[in-house]
C-alpha positions in Angstrom: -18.1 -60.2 -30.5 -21.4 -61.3 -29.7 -21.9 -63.6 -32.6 -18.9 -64.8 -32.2 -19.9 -65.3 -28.3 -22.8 -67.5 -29.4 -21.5 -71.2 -30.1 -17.5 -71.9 -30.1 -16.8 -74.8 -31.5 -20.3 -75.8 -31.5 -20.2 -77.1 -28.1 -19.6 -73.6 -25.9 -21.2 -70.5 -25.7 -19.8 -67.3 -24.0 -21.2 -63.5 -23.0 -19.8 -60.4 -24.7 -19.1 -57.9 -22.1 -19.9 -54.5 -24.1 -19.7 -51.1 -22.8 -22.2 -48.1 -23.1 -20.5 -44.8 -25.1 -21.1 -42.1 -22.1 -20.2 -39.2 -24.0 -22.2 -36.3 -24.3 -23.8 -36.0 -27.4 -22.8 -39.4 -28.9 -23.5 -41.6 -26.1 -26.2 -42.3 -22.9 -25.2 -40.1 -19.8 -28.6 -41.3 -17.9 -29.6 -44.7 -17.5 -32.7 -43.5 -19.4 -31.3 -43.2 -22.1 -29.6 -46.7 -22.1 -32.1 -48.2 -23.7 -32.5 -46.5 -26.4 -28.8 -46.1 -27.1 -28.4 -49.8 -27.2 -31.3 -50.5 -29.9 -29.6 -47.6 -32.2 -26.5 -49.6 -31.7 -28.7 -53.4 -32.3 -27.3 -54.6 -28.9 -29.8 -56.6 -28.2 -28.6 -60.5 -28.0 -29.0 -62.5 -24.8 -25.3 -62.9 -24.2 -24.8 -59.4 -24.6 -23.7 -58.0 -21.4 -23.9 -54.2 -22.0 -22.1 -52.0 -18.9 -23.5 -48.3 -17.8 -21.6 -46.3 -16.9 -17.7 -46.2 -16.5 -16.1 -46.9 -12.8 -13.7 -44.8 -11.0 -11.2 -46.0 -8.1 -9.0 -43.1 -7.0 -7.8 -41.4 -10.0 -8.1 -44.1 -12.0 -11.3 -44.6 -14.2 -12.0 -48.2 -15.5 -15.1 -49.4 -18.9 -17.0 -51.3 -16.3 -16.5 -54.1 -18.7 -12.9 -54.2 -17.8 -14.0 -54.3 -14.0 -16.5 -56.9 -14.7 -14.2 -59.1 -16.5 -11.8 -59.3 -13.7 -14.2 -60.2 -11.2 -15.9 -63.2 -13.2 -12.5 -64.2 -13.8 -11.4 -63.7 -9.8 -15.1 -65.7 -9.5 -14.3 -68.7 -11.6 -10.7 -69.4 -10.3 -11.8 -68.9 -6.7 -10.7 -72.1 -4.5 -14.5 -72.1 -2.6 -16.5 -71.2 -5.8 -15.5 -74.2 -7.7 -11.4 -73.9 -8.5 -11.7 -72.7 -12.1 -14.7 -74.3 -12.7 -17.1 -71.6 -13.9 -20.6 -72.0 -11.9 -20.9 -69.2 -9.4 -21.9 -65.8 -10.7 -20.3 -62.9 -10.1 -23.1 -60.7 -9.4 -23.3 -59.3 -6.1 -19.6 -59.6 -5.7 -18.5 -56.2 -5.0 -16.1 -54.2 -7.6 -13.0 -52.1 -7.3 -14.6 -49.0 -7.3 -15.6 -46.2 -5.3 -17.8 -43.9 -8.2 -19.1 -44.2 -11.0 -18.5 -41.4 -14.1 -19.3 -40.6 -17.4 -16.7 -40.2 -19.9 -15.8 -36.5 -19.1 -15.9 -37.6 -15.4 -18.7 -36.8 -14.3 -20.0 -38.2 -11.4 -23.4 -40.0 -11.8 
């Protein structure tokens, strides 16, 4: 996804939202173990966007990717950030969530 990310058309470039395996055994259920999860799994592009851990609102558990997706889209088509022109970020916009879990839903 990421190469693919890199140069469309030869003109645009785009992120690849990736998300962090957080099961036990296979996966990073510590953010200190993120690094070395991603460099066994060679994600280590710039327009790699890799997401730790999974989000939970309610019942309802979310990949963060799926969460962050959403809200740069939300970002992007907002009237006051530019109507569908992307050039705000979406960090520090706040998410639809109110934990965050590991795969067997955990809270971390």
């Amino acid at each position: 996804m990421s190469a693919k990310g890199e140069n469309i058309n030869g003109l645009f470039e785009a992120d690849a939202l990736l998300d962090v395996d957080t099961r036990e055994g296979s996966g990073a259920t510590h953010y200190t173990e993120v690094p070395a999860w991603k460099q066994s799994k060679n994600f280590m592009k710039p327009n790699e966007m890799v997401c730790f851990p999974k989000l939970k609102l309610g019942d309802r558990v979310f990949n963060f990717s799926t969460q962050q997706a959403g809200l740069m889209a939300r970002t992007d088509n907002d009237a006051s950030l530019g109507d569908g022109t992307p050039c705000e970020s979406a960090s520090n916009k706040s998410l639809q969530a109110d934990s965050m879990v590991l795969a067997n839903g955990e809270e971390r």
